[in-house]
N, CA, C and O atoms as a Maestro MAE file, in Angstrom:
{
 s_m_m2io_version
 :::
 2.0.0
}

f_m_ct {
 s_m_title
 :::
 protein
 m_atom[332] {
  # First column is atom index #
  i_m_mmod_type
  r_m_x_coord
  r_m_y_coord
  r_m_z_coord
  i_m_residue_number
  s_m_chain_name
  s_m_pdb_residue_name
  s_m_pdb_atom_name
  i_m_atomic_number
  :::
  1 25 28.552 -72.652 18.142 1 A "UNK " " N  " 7
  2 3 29.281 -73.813 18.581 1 A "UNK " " CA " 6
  3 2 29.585 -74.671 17.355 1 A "UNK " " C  " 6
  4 15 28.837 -74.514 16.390 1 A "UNK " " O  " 8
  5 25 30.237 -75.253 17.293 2 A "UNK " " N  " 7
  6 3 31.709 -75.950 16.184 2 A "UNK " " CA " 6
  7 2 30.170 -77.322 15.775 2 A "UNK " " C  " 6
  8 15 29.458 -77.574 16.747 2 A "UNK " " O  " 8
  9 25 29.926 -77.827 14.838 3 A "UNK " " N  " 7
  10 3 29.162 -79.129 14.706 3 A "UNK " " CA " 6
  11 2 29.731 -80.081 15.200 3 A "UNK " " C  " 6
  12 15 29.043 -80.915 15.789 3 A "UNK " " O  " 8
  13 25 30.595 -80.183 15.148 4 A "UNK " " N  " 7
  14 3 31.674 -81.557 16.052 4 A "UNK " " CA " 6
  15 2 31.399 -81.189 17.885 4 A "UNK " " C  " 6
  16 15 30.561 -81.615 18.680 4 A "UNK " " O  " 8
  17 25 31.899 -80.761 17.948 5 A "UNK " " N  " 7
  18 3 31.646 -80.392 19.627 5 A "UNK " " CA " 6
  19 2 29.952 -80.617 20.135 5 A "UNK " " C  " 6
  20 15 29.640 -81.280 21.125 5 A "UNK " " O  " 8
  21 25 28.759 -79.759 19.026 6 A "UNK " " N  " 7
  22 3 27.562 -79.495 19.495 6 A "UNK " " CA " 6
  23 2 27.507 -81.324 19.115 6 A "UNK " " C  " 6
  24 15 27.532 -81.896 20.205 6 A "UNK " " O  " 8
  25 25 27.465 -82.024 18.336 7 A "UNK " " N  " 7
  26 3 27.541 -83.411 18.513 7 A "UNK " " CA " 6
  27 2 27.601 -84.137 19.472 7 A "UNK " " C  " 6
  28 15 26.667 -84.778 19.952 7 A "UNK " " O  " 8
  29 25 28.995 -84.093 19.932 8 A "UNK " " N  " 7
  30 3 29.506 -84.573 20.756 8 A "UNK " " CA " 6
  31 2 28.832 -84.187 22.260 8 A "UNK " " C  " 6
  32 15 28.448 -85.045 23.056 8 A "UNK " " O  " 8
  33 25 28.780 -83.054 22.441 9 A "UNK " " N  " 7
  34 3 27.880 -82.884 23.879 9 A "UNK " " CA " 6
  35 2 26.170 -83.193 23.716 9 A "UNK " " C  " 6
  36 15 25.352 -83.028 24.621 9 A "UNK " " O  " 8
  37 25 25.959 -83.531 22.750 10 A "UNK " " N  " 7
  38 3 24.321 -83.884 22.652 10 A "UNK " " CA " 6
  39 2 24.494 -85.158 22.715 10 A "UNK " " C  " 6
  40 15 23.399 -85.708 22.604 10 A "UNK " " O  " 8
  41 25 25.199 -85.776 22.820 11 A "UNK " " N  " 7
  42 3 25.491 -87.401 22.671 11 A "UNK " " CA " 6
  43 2 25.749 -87.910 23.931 11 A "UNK " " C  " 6
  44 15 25.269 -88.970 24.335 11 A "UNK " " O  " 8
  45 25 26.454 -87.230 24.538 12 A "UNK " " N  " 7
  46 3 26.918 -87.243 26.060 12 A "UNK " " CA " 6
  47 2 25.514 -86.763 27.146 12 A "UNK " " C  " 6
  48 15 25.076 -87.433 28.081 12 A "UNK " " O  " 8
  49 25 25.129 -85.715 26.779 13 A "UNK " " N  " 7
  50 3 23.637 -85.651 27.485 13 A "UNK " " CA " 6
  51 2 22.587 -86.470 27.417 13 A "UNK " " C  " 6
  52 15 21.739 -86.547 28.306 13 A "UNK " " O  " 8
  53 25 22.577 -87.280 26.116 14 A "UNK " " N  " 7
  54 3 21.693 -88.211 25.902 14 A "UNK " " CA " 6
  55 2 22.024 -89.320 26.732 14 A "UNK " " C  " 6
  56 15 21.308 -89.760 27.632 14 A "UNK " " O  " 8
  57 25 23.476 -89.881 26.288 15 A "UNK " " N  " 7
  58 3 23.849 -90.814 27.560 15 A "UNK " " CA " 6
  59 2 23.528 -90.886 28.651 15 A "UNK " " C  " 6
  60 15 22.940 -91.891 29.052 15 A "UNK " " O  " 8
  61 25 23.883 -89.587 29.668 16 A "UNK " " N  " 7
  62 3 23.220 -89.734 30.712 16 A "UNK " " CA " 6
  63 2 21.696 -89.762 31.080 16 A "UNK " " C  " 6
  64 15 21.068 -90.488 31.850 16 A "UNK " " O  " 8
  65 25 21.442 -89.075 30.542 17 A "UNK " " N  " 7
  66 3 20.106 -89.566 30.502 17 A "UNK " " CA " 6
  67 2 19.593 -90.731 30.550 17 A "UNK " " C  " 6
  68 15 18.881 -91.144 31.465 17 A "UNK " " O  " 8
  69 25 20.079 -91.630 29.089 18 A "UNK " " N  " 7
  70 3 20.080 -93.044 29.533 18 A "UNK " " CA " 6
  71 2 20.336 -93.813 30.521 18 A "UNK " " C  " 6
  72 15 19.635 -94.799 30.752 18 A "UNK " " O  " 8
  73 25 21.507 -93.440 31.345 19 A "UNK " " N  " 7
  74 3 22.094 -94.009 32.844 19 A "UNK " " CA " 6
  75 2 20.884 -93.778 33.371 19 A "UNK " " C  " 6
  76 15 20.149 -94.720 33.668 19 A "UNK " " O  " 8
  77 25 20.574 -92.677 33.528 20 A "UNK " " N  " 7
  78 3 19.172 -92.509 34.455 20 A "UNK " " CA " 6
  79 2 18.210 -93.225 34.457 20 A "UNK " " C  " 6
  80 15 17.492 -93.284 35.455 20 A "UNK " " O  " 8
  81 25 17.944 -93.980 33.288 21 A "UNK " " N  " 7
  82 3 16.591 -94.902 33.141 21 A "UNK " " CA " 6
  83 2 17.280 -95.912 33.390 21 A "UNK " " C  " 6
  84 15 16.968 -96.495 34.428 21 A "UNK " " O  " 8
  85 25 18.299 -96.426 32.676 22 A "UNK " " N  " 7
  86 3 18.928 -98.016 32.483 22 A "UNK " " CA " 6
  87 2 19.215 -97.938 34.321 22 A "UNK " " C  " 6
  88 15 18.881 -98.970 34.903 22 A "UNK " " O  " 8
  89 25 19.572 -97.240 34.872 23 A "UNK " " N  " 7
  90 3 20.198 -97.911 36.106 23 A "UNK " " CA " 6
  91 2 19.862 -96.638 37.164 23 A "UNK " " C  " 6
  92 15 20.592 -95.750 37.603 23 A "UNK " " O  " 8
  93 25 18.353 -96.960 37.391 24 A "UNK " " N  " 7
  94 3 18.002 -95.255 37.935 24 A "UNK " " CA " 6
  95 2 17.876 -95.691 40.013 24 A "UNK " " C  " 6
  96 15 17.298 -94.998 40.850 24 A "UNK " " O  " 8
  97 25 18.654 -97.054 40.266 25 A "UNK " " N  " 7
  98 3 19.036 -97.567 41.498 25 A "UNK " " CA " 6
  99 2 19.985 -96.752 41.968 25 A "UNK " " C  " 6
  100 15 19.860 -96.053 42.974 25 A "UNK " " O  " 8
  101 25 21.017 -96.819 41.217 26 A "UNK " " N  " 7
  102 3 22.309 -95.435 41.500 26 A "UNK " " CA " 6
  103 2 22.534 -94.617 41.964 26 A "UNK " " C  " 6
  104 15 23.259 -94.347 42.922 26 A "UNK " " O  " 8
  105 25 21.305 -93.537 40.689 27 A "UNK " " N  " 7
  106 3 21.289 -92.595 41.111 27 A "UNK " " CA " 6
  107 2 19.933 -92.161 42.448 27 A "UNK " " C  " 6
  108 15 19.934 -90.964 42.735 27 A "UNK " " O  " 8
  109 25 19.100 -92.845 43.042 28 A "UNK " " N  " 7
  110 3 18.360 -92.866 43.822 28 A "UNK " " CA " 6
  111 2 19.650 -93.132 45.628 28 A "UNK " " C  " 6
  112 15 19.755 -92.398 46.611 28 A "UNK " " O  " 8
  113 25 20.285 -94.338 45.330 29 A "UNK " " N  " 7
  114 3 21.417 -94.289 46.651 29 A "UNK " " CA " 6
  115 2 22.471 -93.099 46.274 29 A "UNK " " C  " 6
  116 15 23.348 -93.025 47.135 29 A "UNK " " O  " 8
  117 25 22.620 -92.164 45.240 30 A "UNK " " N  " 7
  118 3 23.440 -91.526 44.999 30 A "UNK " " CA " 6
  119 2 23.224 -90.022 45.572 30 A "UNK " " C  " 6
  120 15 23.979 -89.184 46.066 30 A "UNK " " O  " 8
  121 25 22.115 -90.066 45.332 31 A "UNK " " N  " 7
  122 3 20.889 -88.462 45.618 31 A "UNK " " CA " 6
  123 2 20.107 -88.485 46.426 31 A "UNK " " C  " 6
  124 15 19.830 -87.503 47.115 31 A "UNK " " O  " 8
  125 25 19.537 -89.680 46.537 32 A "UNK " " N  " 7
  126 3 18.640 -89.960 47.625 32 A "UNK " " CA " 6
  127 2 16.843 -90.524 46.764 32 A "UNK " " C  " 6
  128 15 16.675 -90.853 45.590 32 A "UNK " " O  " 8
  129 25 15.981 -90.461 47.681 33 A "UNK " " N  " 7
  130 3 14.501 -90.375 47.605 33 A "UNK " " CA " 6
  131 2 13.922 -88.835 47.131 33 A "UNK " " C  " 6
  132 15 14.572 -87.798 47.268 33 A "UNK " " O  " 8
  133 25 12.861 -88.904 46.676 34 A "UNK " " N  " 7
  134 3 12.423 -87.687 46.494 34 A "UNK " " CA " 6
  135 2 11.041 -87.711 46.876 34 A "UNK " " C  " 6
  136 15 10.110 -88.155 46.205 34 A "UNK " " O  " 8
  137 25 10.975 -87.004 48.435 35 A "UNK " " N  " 7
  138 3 9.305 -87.183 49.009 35 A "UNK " " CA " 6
  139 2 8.202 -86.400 48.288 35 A "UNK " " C  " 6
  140 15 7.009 -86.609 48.505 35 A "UNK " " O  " 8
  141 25 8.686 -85.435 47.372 36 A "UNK " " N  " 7
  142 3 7.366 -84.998 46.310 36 A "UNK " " CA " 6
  143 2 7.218 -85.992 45.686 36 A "UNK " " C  " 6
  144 15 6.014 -86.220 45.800 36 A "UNK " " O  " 8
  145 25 7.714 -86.874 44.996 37 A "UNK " " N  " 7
  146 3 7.089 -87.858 43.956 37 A "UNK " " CA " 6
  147 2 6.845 -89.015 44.726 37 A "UNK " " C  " 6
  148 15 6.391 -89.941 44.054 37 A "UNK " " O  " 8
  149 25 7.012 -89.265 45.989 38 A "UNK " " N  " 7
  150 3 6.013 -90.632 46.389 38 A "UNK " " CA " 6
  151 2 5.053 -89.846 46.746 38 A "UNK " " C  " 6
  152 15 3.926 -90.148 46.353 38 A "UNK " " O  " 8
  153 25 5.195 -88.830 47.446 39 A "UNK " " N  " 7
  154 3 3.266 -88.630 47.612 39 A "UNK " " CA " 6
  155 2 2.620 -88.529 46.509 39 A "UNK " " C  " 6
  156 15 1.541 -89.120 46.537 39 A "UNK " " O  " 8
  157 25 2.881 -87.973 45.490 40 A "UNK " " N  " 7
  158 3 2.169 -87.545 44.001 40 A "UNK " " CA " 6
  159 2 2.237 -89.120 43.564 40 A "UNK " " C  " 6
  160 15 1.198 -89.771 43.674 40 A "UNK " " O  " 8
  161 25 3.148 -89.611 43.185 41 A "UNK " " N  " 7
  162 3 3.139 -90.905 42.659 41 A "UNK " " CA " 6
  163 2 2.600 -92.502 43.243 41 A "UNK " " C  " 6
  164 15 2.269 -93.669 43.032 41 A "UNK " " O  " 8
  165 25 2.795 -91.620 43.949 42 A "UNK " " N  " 7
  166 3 2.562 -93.334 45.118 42 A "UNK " " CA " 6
  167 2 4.130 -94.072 45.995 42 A "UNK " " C  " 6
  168 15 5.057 -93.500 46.569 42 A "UNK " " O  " 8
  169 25 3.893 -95.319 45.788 43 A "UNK " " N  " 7
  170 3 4.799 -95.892 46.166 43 A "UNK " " CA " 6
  171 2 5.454 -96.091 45.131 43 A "UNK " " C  " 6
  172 15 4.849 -96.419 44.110 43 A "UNK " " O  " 8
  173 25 7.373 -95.890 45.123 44 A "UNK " " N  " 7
  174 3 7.839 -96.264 43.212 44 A "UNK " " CA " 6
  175 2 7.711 -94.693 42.797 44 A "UNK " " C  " 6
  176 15 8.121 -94.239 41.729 44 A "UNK " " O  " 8
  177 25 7.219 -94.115 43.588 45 A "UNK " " N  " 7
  178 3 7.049 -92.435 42.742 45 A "UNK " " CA " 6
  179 2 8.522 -91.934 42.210 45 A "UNK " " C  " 6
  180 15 8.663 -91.181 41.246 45 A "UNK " " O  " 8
  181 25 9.572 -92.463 42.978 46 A "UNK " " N  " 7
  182 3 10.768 -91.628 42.620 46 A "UNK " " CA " 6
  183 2 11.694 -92.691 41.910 46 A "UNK " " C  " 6
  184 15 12.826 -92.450 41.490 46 A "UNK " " O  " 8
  185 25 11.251 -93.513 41.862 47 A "UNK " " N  " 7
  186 3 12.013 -94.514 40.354 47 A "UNK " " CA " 6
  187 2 10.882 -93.789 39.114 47 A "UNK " " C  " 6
  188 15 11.421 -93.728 38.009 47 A "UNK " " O  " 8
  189 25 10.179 -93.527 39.130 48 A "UNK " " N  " 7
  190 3 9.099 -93.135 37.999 48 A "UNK " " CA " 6
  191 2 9.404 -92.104 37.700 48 A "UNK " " C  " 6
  192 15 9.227 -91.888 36.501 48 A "UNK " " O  " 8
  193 25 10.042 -90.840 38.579 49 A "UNK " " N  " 7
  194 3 10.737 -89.913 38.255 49 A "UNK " " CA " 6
  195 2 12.063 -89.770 37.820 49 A "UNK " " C  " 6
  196 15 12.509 -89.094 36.892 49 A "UNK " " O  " 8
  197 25 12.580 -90.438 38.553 50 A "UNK " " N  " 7
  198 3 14.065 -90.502 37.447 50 A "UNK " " CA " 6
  199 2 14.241 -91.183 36.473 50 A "UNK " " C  " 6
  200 15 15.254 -91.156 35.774 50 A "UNK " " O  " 8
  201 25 13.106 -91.997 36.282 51 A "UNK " " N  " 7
  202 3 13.148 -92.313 34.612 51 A "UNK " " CA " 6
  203 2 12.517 -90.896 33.747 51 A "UNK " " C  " 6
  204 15 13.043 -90.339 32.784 51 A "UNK " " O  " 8
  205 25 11.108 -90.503 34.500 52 A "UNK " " N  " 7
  206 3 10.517 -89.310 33.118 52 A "UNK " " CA " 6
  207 2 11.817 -88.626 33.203 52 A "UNK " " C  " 6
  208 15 12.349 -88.337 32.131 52 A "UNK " " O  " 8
  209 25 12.637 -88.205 34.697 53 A "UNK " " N  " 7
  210 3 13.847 -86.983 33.952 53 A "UNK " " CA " 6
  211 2 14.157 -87.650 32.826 53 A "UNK " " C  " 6
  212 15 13.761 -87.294 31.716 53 A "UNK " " O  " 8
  213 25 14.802 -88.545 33.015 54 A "UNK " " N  " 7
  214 3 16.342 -89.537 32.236 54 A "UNK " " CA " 6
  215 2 15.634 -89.420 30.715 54 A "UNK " " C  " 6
  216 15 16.228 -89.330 29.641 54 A "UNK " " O  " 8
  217 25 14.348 -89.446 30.924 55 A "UNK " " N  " 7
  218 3 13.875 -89.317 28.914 55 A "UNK " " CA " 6
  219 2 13.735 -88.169 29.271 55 A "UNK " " C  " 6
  220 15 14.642 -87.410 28.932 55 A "UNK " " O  " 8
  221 25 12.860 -87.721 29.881 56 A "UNK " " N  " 7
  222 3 13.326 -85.368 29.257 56 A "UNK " " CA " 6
  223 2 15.183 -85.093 28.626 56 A "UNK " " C  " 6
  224 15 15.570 -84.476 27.633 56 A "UNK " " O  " 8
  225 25 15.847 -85.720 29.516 57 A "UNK " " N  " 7
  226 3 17.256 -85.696 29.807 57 A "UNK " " CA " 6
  227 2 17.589 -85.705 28.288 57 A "UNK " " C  " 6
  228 15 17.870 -84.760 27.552 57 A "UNK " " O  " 8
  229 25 17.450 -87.383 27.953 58 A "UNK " " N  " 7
  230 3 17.635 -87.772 26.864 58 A "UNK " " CA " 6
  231 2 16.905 -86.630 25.369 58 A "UNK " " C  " 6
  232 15 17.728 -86.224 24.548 58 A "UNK " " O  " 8
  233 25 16.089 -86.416 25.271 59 A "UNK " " N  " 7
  234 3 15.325 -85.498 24.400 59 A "UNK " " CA " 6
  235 2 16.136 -84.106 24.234 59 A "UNK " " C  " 6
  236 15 16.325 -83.308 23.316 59 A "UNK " " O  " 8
  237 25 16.422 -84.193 25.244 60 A "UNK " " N  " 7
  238 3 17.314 -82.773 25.558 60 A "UNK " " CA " 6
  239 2 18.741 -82.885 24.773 60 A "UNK " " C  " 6
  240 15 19.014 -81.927 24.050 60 A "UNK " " O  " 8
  241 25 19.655 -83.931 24.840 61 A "UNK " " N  " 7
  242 3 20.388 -84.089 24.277 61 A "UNK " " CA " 6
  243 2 20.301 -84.176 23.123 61 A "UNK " " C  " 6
  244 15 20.809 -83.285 22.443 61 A "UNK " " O  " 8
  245 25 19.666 -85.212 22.526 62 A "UNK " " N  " 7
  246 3 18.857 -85.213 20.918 62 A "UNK " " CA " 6
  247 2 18.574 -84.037 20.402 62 A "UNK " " C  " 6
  248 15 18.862 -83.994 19.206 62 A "UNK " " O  " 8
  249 25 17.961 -82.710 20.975 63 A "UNK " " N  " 7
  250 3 18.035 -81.559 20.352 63 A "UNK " " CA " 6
  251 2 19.081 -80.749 20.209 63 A "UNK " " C  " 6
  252 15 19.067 -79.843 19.375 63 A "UNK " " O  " 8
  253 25 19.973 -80.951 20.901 64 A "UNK " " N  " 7
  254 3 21.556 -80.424 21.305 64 A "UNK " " CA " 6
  255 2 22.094 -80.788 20.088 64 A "UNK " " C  " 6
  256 15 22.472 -79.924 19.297 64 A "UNK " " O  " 8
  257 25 22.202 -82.428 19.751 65 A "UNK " " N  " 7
  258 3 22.591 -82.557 19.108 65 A "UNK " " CA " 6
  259 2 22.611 -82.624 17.521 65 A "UNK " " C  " 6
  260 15 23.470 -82.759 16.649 65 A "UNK " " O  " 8
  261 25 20.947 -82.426 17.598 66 A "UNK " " N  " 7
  262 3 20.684 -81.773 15.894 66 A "UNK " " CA " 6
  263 2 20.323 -80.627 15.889 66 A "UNK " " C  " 6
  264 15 19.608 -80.313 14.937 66 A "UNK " " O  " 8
  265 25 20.619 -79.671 16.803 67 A "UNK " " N  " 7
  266 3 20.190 -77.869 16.896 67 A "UNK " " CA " 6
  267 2 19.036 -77.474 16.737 67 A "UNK " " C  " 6
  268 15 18.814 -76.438 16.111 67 A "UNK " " O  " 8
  269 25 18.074 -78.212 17.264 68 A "UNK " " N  " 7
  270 3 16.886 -78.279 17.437 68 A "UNK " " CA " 6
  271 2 16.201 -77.204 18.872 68 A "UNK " " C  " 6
  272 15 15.152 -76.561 18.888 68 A "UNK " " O  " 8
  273 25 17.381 -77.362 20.084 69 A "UNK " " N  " 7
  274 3 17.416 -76.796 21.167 69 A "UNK " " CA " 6
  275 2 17.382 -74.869 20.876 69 A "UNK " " C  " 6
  276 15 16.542 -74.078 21.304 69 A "UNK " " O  " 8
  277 25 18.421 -74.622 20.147 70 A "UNK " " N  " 7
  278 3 17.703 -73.234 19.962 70 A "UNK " " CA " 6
  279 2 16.665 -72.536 19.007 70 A "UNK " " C  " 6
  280 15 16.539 -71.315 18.912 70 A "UNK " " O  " 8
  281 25 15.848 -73.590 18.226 71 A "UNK " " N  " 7
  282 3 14.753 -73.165 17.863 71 A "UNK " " CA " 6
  283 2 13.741 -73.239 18.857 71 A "UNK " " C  " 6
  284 15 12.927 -72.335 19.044 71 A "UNK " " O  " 8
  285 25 13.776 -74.178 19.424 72 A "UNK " " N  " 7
  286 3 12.982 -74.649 20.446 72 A "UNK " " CA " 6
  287 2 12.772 -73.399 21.403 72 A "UNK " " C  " 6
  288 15 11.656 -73.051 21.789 72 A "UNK " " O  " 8
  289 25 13.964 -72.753 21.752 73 A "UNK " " N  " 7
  290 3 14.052 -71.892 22.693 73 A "UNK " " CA " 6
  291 2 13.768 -70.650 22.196 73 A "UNK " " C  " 6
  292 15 13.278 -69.825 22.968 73 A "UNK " " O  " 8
  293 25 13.963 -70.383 21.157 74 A "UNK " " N  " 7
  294 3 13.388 -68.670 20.581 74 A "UNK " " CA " 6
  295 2 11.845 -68.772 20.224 74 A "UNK " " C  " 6
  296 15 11.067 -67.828 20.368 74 A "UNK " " O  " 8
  297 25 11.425 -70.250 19.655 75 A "UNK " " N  " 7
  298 3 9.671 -70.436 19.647 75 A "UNK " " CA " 6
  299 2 8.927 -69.935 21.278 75 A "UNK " " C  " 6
  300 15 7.930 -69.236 21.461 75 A "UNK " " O  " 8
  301 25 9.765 -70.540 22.217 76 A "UNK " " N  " 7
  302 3 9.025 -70.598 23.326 76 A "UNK " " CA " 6
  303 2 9.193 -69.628 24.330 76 A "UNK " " C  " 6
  304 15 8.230 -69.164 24.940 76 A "UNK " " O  " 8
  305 25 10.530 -69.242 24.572 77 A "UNK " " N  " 7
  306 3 10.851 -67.848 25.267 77 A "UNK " " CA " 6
  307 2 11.822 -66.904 24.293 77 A "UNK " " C  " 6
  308 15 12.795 -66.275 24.708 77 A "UNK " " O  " 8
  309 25 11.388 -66.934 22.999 78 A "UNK " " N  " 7
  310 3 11.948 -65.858 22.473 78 A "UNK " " CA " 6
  311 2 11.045 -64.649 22.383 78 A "UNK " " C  " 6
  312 15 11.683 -63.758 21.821 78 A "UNK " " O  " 8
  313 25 10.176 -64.359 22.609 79 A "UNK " " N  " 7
  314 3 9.452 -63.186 22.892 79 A "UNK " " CA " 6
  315 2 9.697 -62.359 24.045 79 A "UNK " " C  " 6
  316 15 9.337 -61.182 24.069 79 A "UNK " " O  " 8
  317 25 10.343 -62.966 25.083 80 A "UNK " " N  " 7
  318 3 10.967 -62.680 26.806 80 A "UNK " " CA " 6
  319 2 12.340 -62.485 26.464 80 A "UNK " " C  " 6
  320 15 13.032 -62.193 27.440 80 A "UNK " " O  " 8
  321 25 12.963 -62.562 25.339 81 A "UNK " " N  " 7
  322 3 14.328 -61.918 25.379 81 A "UNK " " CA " 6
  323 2 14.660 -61.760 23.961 81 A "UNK " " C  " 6
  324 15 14.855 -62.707 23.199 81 A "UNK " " O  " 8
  325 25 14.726 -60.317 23.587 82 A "UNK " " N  " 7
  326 3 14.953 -60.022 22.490 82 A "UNK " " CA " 6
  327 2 16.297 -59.900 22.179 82 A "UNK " " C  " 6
  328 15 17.146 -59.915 23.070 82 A "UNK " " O  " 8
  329 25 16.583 -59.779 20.992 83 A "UNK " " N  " 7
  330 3 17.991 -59.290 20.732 83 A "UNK " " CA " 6
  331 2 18.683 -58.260 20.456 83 A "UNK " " C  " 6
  332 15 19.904 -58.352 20.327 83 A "UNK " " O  " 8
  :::
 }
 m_bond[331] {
  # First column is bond index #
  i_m_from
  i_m_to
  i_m_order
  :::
  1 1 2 1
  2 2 3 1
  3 3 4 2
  4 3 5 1
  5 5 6 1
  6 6 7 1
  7 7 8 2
  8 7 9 1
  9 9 10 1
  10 10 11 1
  11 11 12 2
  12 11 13 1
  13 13 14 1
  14 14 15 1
  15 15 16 2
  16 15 17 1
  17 17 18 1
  18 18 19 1
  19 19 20 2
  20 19 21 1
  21 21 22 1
  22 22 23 1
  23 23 24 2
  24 23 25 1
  25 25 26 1
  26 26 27 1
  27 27 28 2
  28 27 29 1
  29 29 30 1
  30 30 31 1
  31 31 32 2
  32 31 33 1
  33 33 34 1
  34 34 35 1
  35 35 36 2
  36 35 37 1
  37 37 38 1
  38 38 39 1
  39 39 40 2
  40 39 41 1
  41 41 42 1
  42 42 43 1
  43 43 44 2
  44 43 45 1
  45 45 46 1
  46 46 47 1
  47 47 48 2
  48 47 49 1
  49 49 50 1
  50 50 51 1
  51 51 52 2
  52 51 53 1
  53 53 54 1
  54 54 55 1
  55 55 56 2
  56 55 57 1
  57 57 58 1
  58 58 59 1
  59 59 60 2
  60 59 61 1
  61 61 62 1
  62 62 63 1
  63 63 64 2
  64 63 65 1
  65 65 66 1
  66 66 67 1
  67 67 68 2
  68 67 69 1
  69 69 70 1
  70 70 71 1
  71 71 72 2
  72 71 73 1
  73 73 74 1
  74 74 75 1
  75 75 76 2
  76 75 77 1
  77 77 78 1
  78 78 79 1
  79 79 80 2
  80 79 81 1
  81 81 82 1
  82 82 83 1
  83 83 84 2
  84 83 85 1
  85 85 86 1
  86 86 87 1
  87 87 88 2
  88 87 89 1
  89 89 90 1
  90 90 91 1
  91 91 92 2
  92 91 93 1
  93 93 94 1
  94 94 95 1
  95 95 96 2
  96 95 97 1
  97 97 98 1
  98 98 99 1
  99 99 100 2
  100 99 101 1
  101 101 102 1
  102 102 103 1
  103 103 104 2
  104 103 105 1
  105 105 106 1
  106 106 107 1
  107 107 108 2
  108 107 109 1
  109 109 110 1
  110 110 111 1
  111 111 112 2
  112 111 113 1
  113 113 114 1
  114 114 115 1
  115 115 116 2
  116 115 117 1
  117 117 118 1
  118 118 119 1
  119 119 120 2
  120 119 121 1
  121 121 122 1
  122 122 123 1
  123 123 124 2
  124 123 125 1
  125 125 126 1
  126 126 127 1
  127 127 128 2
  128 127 129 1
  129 129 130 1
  130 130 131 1
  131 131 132 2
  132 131 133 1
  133 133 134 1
  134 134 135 1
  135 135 136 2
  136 135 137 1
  137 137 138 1
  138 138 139 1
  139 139 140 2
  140 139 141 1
  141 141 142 1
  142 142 143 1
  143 143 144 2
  144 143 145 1
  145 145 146 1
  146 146 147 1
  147 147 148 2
  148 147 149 1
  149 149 150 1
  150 150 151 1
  151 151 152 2
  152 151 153 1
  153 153 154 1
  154 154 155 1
  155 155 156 2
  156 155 157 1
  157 157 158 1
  158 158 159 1
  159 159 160 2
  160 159 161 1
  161 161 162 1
  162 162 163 1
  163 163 164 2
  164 163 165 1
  165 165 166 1
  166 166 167 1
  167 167 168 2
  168 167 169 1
  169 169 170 1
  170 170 171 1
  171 171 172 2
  172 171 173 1
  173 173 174 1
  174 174 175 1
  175 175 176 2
  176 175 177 1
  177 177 178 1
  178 178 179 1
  179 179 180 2
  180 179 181 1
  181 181 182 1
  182 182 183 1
  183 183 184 2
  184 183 185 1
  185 185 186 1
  186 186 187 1
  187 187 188 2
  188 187 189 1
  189 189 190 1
  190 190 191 1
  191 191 192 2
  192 191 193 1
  193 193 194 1
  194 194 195 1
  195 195 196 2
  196 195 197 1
  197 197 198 1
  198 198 199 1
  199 199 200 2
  200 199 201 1
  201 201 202 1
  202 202 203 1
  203 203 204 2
  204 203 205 1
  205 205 206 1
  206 206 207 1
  207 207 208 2
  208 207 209 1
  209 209 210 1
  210 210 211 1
  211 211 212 2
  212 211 213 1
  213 213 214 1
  214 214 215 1
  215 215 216 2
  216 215 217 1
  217 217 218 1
  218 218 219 1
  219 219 220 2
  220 219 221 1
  221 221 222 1
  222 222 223 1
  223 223 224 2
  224 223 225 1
  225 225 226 1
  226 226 227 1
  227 227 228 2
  228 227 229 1
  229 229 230 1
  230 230 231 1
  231 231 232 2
  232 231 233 1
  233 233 234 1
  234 234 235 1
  235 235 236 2
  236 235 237 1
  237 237 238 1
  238 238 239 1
  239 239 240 2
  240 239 241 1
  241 241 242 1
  242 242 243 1
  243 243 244 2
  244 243 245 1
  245 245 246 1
  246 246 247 1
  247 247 248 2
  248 247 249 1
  249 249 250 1
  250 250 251 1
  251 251 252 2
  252 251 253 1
  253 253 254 1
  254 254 255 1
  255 255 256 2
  256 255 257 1
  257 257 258 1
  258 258 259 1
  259 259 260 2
  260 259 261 1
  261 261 262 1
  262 262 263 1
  263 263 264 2
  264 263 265 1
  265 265 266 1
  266 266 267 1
  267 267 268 2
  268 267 269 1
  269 269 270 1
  270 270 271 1
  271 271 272 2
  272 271 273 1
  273 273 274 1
  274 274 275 1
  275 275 276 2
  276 275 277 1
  277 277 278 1
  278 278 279 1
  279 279 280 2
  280 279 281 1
  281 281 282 1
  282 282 283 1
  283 283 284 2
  284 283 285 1
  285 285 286 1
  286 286 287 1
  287 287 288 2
  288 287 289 1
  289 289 290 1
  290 290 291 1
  291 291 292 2
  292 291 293 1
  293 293 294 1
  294 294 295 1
  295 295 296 2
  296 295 297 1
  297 297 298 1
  298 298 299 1
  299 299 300 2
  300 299 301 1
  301 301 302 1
  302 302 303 1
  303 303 304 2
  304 303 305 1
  305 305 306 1
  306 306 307 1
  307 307 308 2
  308 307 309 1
  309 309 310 1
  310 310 311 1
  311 311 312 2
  312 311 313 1
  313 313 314 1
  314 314 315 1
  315 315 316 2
  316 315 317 1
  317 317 318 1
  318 318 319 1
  319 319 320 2
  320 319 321 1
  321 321 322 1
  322 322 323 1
  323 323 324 2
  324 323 325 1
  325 325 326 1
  326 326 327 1
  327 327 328 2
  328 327 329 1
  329 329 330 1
  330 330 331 1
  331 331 332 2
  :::
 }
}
């Protein structure tokens, strides 16, 4: 992938991600509740979850965008798919 482009979409994944934390009301009337994370979490379980996504989210992009994502991925399941 082109460095301009892999940039540009790691920047954009990070963003959202951010939406997810900065304004994770949205996406909760958008998607709904999530009844695994209030029982695990408590009450608030699924605002607590769409923030940890929204930073996984974010992290995710950040590696996208310094190509960090496919080292990441041949360290951890590169033994499960060779070349």
């Amino acid at each position: 992938m082109a460095i301009f482009l892999r940039i540009l979409l790691g920047i954009a994944i990070a963003f959202v991600g951010f939406l997810m934390v900065l304004r994770t009301a949205f996406f909760i009337e958008y998607v709904g509740t999530i009844y695994w994370a209030e029982v695990k979490f408590g009450s608030g379980g699924t605002n607590l979850f769409y923030k940890l996504l929204g930073t996984l989210v974010m992290m995710l992009g950040f590696m996208v965008a310094t190509n960090l994502w496919e080292a990441l991925l041949g360290a951890t399941l590169g033994s499960l798919f060779t070349r």
